[in-house]
C-alpha positions as CSV (number, residue, x, y, z in Angstrom):
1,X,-20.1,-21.5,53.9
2,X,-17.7,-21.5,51.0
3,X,-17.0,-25.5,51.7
4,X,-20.7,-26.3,52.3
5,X,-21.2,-25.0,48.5
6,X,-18.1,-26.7,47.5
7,X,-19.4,-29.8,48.5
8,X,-22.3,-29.6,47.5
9,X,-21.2,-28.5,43.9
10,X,-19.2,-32.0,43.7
11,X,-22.5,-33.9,44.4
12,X,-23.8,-32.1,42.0
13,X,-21.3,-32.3,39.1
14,X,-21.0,-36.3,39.6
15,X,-24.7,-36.8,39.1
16,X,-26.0,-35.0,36.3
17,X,-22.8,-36.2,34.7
18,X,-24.2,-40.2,35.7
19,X,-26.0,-42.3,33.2
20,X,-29.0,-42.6,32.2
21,X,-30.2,-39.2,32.6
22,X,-27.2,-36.9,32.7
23,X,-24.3,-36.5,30.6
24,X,-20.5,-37.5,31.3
25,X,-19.0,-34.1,30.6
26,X,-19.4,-33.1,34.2
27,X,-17.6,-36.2,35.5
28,X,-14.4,-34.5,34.2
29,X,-14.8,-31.4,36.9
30,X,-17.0,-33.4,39.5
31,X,-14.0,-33.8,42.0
32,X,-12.9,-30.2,41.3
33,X,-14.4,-28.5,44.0
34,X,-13.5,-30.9,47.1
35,X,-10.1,-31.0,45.7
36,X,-10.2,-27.1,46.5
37,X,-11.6,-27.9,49.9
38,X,-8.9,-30.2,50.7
39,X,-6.7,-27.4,49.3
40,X,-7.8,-24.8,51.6
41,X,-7.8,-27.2,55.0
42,X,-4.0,-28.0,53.9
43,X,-2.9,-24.7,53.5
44,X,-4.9,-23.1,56.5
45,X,-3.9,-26.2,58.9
46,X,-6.3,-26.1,62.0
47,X,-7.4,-28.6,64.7
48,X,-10.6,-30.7,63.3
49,X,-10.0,-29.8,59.5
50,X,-9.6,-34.0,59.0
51,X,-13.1,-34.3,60.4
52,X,-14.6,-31.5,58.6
53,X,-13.1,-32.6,55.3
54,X,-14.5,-36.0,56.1
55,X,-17.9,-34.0,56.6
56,X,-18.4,-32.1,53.7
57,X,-16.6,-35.0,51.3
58,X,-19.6,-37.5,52.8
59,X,-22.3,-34.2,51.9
60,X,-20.8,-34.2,48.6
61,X,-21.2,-38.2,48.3
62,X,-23.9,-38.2,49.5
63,X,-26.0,-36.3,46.8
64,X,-24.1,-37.8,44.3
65,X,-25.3,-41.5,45.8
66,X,-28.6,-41.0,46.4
67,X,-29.2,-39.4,42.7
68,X,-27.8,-41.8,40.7
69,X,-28.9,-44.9,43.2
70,X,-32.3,-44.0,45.0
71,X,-34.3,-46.2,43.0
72,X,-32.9,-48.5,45.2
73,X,-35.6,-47.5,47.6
74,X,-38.1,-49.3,45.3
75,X,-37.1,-53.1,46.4
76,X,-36.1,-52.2,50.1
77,X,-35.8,-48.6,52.0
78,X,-33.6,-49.9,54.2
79,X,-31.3,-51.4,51.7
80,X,-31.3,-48.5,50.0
81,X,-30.3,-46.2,52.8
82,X,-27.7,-48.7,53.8
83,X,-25.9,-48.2,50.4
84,X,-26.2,-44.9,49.9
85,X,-25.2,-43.9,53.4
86,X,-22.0,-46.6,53.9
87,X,-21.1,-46.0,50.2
88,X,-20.7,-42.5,50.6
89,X,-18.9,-42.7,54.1
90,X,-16.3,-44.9,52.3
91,X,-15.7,-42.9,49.6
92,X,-15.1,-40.1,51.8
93,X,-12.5,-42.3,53.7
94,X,-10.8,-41.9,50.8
95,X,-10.5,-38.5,50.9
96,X,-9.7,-38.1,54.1
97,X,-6.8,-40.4,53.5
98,X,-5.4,-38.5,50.8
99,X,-5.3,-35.5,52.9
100,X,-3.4,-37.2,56.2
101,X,-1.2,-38.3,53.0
102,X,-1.0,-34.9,51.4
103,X,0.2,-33.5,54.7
104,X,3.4,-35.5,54.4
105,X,4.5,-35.8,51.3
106,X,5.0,-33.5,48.0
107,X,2.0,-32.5,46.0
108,X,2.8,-34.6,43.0
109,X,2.8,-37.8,45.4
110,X,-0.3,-36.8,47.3
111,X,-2.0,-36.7,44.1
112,X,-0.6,-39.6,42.4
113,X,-1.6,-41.3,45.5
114,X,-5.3,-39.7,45.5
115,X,-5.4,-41.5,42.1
116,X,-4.0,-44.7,42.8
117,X,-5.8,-44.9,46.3
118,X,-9.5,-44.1,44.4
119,X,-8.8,-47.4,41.7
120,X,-7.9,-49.3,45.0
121,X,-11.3,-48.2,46.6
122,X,-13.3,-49.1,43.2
123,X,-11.3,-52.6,43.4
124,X,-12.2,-53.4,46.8
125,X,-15.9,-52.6,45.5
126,X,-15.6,-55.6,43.0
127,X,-14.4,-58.3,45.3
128,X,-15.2,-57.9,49.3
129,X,-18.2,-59.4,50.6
130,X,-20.3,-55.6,50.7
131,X,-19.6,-55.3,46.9
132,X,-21.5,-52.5,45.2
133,X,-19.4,-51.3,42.1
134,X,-22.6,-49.1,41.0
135,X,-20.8,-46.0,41.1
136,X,-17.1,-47.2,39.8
137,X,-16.2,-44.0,37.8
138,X,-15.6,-46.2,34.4
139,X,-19.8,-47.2,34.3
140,X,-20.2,-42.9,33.7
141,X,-19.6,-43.6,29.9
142,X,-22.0,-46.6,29.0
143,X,-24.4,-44.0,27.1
144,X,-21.5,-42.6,25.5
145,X,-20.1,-45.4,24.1
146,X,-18.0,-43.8,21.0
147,X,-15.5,-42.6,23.8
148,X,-14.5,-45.6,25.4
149,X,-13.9,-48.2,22.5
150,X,-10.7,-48.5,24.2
151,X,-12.1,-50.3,27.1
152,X,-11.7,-53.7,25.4
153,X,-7.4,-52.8,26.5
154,X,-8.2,-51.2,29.8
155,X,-12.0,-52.3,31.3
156,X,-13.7,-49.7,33.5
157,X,-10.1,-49.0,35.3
158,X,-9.3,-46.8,32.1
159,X,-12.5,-44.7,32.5
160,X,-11.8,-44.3,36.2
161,X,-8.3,-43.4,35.6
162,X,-8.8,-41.0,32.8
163,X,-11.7,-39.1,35.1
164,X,-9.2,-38.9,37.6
165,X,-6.6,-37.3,35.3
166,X,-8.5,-34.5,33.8
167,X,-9.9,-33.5,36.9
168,X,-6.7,-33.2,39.1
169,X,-5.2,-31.0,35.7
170,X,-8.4,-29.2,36.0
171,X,-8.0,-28.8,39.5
172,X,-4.2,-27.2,39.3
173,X,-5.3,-25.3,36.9
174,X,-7.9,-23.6,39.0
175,X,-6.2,-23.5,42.1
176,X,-3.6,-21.5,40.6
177,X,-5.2,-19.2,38.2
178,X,-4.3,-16.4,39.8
179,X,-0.6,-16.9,39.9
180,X,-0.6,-18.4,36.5
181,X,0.8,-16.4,33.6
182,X,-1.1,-16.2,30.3
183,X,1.2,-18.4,28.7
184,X,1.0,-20.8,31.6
185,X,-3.2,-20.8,31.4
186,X,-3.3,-21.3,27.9
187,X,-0.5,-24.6,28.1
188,X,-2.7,-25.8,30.8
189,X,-6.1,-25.4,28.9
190,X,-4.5,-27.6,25.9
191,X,-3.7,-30.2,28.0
192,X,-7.3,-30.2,29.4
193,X,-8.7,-30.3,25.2
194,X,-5.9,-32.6,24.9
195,X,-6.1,-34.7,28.1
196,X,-9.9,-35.1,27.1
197,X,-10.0,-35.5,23.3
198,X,-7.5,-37.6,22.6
199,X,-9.2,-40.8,24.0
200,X,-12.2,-40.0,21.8
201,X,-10.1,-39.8,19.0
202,X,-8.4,-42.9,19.8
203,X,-11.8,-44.4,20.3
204,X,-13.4,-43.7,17.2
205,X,-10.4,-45.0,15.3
206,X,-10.9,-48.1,17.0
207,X,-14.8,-48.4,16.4
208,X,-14.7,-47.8,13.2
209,X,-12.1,-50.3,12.3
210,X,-13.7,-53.1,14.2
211,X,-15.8,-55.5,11.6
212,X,-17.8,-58.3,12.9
213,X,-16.0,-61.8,11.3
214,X,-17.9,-64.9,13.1
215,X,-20.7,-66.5,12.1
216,X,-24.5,-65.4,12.8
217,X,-27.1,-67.1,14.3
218,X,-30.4,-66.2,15.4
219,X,-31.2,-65.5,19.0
220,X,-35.1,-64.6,20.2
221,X,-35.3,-62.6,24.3
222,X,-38.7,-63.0,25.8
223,X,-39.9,-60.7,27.8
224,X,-43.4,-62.4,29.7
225,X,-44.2,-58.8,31.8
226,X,-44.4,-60.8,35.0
227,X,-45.2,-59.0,38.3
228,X,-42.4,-59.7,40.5
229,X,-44.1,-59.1,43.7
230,X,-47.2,-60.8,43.4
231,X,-48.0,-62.3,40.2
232,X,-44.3,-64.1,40.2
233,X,-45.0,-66.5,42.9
234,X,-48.6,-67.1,42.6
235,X,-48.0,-68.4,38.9
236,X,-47.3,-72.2,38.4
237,X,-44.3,-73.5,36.5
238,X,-46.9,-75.0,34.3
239,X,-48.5,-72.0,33.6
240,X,-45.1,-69.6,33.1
241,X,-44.2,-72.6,30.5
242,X,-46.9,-72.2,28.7
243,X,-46.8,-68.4,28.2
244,X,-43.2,-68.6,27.3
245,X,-43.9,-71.2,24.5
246,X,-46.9,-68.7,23.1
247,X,-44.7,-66.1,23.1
248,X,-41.7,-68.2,21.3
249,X,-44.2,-69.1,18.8
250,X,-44.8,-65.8,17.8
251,X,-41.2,-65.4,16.6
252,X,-39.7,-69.0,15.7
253,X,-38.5,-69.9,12.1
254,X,-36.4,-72.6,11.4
255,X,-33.2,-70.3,11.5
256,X,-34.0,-69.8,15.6
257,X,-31.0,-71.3,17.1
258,X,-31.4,-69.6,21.3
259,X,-34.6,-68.8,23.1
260,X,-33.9,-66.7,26.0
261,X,-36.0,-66.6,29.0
262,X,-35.4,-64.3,32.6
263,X,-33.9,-65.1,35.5
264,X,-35.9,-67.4,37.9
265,X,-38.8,-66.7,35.9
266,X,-39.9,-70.6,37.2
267,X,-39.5,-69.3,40.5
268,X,-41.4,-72.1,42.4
269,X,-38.6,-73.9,44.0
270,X,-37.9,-76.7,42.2
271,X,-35.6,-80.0,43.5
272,X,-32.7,-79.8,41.7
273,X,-32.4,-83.6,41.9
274,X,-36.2,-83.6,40.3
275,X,-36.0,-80.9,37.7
276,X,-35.9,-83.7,34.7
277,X,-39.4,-85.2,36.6
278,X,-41.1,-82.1,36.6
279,X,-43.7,-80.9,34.3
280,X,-42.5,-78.0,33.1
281,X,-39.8,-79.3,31.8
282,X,-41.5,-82.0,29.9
283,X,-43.0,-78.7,28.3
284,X,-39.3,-77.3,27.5
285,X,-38.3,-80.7,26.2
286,X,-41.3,-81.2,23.9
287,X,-41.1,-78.0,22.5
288,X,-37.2,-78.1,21.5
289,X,-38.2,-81.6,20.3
290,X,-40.6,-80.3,17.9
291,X,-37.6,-77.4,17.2
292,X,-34.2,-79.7,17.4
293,X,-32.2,-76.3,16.3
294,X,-33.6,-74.6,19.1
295,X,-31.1,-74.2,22.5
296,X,-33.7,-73.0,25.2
297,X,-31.8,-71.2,28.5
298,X,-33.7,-70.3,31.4
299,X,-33.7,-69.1,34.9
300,X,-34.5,-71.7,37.5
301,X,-34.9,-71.0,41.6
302,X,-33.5,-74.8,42.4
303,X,-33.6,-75.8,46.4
304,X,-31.6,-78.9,46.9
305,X,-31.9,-80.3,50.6
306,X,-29.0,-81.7,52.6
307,X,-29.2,-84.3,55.7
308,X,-25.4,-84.6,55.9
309,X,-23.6,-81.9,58.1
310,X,-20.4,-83.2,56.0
311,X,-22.0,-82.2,52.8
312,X,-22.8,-78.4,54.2
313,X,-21.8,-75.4,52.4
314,X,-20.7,-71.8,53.6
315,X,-23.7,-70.7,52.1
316,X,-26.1,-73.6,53.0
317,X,-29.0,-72.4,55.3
318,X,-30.0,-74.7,58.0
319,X,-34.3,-75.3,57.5
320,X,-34.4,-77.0,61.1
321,X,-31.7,-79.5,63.2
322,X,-29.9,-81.9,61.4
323,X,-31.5,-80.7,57.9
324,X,-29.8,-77.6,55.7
325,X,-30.8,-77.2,51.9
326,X,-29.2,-75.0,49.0
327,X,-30.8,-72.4,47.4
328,X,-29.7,-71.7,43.8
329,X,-30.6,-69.0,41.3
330,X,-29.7,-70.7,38.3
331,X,-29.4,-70.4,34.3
332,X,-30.5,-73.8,32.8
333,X,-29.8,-74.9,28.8
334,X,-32.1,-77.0,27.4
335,X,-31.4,-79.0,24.2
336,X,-32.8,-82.0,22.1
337,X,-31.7,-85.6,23.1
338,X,-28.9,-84.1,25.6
339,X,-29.1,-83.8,29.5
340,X,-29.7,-79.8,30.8
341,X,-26.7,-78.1,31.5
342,X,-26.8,-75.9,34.7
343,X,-24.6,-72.8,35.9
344,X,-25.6,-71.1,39.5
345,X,-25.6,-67.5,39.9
346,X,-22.0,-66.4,42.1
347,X,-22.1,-62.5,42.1
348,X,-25.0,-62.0,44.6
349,X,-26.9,-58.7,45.7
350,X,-26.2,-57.8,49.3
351,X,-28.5,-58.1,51.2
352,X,-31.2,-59.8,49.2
353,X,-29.2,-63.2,48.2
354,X,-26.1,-63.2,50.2
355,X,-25.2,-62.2,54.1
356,X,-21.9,-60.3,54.1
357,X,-20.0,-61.6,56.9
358,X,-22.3,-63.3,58.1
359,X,-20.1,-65.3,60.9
360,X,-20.1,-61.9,62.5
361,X,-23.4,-60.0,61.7
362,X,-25.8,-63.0,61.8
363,X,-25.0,-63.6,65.5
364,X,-25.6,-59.6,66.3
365,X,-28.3,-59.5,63.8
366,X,-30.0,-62.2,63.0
367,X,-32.1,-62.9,59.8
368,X,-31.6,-59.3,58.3
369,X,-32.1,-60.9,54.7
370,X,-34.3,-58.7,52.4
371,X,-37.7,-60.0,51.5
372,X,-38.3,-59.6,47.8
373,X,-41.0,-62.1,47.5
374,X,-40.2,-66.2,47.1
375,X,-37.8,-68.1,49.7
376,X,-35.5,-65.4,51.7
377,X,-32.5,-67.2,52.2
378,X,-28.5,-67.2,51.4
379,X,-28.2,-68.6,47.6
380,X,-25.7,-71.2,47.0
381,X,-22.8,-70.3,44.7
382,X,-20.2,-71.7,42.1
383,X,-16.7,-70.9,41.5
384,X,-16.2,-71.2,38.1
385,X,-18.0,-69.4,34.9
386,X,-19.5,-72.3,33.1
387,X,-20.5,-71.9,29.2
388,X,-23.4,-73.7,27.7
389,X,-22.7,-75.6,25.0
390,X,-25.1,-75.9,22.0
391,X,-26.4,-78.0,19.7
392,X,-23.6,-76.7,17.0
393,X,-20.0,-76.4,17.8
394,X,-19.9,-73.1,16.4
395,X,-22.0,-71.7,19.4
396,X,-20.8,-71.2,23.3
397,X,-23.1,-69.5,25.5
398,X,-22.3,-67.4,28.5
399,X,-25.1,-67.6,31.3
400,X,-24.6,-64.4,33.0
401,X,-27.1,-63.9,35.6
402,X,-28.3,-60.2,36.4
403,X,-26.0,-58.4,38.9
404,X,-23.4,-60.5,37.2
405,X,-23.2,-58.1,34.1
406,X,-21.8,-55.4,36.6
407,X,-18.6,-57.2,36.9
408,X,-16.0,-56.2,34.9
409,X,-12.8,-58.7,35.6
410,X,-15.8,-61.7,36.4
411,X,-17.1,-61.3,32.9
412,X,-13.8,-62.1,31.6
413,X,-13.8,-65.4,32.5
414,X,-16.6,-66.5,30.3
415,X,-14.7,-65.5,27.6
416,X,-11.3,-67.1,28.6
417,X,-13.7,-70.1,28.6
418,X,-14.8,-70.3,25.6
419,X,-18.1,-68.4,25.2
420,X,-18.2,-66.6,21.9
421,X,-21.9,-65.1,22.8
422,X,-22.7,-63.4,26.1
423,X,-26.3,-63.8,27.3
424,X,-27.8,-62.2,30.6
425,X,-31.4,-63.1,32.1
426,X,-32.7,-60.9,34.4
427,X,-35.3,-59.3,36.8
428,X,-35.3,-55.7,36.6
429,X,-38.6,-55.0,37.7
430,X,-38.2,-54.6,41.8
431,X,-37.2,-51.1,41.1
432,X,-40.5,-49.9,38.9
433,X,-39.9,-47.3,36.1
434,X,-36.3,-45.8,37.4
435,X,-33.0,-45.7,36.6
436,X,-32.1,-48.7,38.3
437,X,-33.4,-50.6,34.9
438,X,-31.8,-48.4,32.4
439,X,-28.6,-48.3,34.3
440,X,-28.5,-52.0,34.1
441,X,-29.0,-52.6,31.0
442,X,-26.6,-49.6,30.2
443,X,-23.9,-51.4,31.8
444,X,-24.0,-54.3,29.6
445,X,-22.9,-52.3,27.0
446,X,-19.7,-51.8,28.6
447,X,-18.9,-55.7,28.6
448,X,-20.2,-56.1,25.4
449,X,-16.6,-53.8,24.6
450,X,-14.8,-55.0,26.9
451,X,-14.7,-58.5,25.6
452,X,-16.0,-57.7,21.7
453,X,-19.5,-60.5,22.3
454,X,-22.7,-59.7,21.4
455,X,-25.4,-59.8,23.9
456,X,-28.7,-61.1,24.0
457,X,-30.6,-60.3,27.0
458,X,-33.7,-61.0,28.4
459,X,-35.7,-59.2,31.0
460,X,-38.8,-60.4,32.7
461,X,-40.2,-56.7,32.6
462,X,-37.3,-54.8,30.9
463,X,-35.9,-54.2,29.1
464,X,-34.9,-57.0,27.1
465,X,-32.0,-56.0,24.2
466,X,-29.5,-57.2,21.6
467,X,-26.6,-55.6,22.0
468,X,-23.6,-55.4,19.4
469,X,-19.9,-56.1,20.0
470,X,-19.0,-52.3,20.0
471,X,-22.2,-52.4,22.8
472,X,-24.8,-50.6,20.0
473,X,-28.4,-51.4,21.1
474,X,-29.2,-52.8,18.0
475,X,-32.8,-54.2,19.2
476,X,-35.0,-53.7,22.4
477,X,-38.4,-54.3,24.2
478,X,-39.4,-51.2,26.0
479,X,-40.0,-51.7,29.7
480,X,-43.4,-53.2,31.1
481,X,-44.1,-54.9,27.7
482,X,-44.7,-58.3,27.2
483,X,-43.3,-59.9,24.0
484,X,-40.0,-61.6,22.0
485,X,-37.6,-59.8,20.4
486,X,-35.9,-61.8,17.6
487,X,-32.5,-60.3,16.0
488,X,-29.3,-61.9,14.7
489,X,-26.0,-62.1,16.5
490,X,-22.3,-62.4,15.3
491,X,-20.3,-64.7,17.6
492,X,-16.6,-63.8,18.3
493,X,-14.0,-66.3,19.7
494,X,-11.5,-64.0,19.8
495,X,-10.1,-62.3,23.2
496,X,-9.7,-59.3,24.0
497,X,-6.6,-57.7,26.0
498,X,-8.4,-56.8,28.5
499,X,-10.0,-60.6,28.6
500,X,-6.8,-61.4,28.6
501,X,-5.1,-58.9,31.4
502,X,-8.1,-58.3,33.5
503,X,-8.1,-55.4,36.1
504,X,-4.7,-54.6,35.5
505,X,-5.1,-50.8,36.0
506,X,-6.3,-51.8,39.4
507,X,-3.3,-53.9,40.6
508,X,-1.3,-51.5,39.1
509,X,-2.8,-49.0,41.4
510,X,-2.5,-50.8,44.6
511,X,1.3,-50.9,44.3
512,X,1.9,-47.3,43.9
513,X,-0.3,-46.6,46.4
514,X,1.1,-48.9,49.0
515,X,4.5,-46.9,47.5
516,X,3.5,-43.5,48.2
517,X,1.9,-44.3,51.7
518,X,5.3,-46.3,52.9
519,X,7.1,-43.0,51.2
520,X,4.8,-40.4,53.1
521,X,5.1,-41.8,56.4
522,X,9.5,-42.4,56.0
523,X,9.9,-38.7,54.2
524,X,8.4,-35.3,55.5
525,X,9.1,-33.2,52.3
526,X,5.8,-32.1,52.2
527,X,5.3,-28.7,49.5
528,X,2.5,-26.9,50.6
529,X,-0.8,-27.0,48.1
């Protein structure tokens, strides 16, 4: 009974201390109480404790997932009980490894490794094909942004790392209260002030130092409110281009240098080798004719067909014999008396726009893709972060495409390529009025620090923001609105370290852990816990 509470007080520590809705303070003692379980199975060693630990750890997760996540249920049910459930069993995996590690080895390793092996875990969750970094313990502080300034040195790693920190010195100190002396409590409740204010000192010293030193430019987001499950796909591309110039129209002056329109908001599949035919984009070109300043980017939903096996891509899907065709979910830049330049979406949403493993699962499976309205099929990727380039020197866009902004490390590579303004288009409505739309947008805050850009995003529903290098909302549409938000930006060439360095932490981590597993399994030197 004692565990069952146990756990369930961890899943209920980690989410009330998730954004939007809670608050990160609880993050710090979250992984308290299953630490004590793991505790008590080490020091009272019986037959099973491994699978009860791995019981009461996925209990734990599993409240913790399916608070912070269960909007998820909005776009797909099944989707959303996949992640929540094989999420949660992997995290436990983790613990459970830690305590077959803990069983050989001294308790400062076991815990160094706990550490070490947790950043390995939140790694893996940013580059295997079931990718779903959601719940990577760094994202906890993007409503408390003051904190983490640091992050433009570390990433999300730091975040992770310094969770991990206060709650293993919390954990101690708990464990041993009893045996403690005064003197002993008192030095170990410093450390915890210490362990926990010092970053926020650190922070603020860097946020209020950092000044904005590029040049400005004027950037208007439209948000057109569109129905993605019905409205979406029965609306021309005709049509959607002329909404988007009415709305632009409300906000243009001749300072406008970016209009910003959603991800595949022309979602009727378009030929990629026709888009300069088509009609809507004789719209887009007369309008930024009439407005030669003006740089328009756009999502696009391209389909390009392919008759030539040679030509096939892993992610090609095969229509019928002998004919395959790519399916794109694209950012498009539109510019006077220049050709469009194009960049295809390449962190895709399980599930919905990519097959994990699909040599394996498709043949047990079959077409398992999720149907959230339009073509269901695999979408076609690119390896390399292209950046816009405008109709001023002085200006390099960043097309970042929705589930793109979660990336960390991928984000990076905009900036090592030369964008000195970060935009994101997306389509945040399949999960209605959740937190699946705040956390998104909450997120980009943290890459706004991470790399010191501004942001201008636009949301076809919501909500649709300009965030500041230090990753202040400094200008938003509220959700299920339909308008255009115009604001000023400050464009930063500059890179950060952690632009620079990437998920260091995290590769860091993977060698110590590899280091204390090889040195667990050679020494038995355990000390008991």
């Amino acid at each position: 009974m004692k565990q069952s509470l146990l756990a369930l007080l961890t899943g209920i520590l980690l989410a009330i201390g998730w954004p939007t809705y809670g608050f990160p303070l609880f993050i710090f003692v979250g992984f308290v109480p299953l630490l004590l379980i793991v505790s008590h199975y080490l020091n009272h060693p019986r037959k099973h404790n491994g699978w009860r630990l791995l019981l009461f750890s996925y209990s734990g997760f599993i409240i913790w997932n399916y608070f912070t996540t269960n909007w998820l249920r909005f776009a797909d049910v099944f989707g959303a009980s996949f992640a929540i459930l094989v999420n949660s069993l992997l995290m436990s995996l983790v613990i459970l490894i830690y305590f077959k590690v803990a069983k050989r080895t001294t308790v400062a390793r076991s815990l160094t490794f706990l550490v070490a092996c947790w950043l390995c875990f939140e790694k893996l969750h940013l580059g295997w094909e079931f990718s779903w970094p959601w719940l990577n313990l760094g994202n906890a502080f993007s409503e408390q942004i003051s904190w983490i300034q640091w992050y433009e040195y570390t990433g999300t790693f730091g975040g992770s790392l310094w969770v991990w920190i206060v709650n293993i010195v919390v954990f101690l100190l708990v464990r041993d209260f009893k045996l403690f002396t005064q003197k002993t409590k008192i030095k170990y409740a410093i450390s915890i002030v210490m362990l926990f204010l010092v970053p926020i000192v650190i922070s603020v010293l860097i946020g209020n130092s950092y000044k904005d030193e590029g040049e400005t430019f004027e950037v208007i987001a439209l948000q057109p409110n569109i129905d993605p499950y019905n409205e979406k796909y029965s609306l021309t591309n005709d049509a959607i281009a002329d909404l988007l110039i009415k709305l632009s129209n409300k906000e243009i002056s001749s300072n406008t240098s970016v209009i910003l329109a959603p991800e595949t908001v022309f979602a009727d599949n378009v030929r990629l080798n026709q888009f300069n035919d088509s009609g809507f984009k004789y719209k887009l070109d007369d309008f930024v004719s009439s407005n030669p300043n003006v740089n328009w980017l756009t999502g696009v939903s391209f389909i390009q067909f392919i008759y030539d096996k040679n030509k096939v891509k892993p992610k090609s899907n095969q229509l019928r014999e002998q004919v395959w065709y790519d399916d794109y979910n694209s950012a498009v830049l539109i510019k006077s008396s220049a050709e469009p330049q194009l960049y295809h979406k390449s962190k895709l949403v399980v599930g919905v726009e990519d097959l994990p493993y699909q040599f394996v699962l498709k043949p047990l499976l079959g077409d398992v893709m999720i149907d959230l309205g339009g073509t269901v099929a695999m979408k076609t990727t690119q390896n390399y972060r292209s950046v816009f380039s405008t109709n001023t020197n002085d200006l390099k866009l960043a097309p970042i495409i929705c589930y793109e902004s979660v990336y960390g490390e991928f984000v990076t590579e905009y900036s090592r390529n030369g964008a000195n303004l970060f935009t994101i288009i997306t389509n945040d409505a399949w999960w209605g009025e959740t937190e699946g739309h705040r956390q998104h947008l909450s997120y980009a805050r943290l890459r706004a620090i991470e790399n010191r850009r501004y942001i201008a995003r636009s949301a076809n529903t919501g909500i649709s923001a300009i965030i500041n290098a230090k990753g202040d909302i400094v200008a938003s549409l509220p959700y299920n609105s339909q308008g255009a938000l115009k604001s000023d930006v400050v464009t930063n060439t500059k890179l950060t370290f952690y632009a620079i360095a990437g998920d260091y932490i995290a590769r860091i981590a993977m060698f110590v852990a590899i280091l204390v597993f090889l040195i667990a399994i050679f020494r038995k030197n355990r000390v008991k816990l």
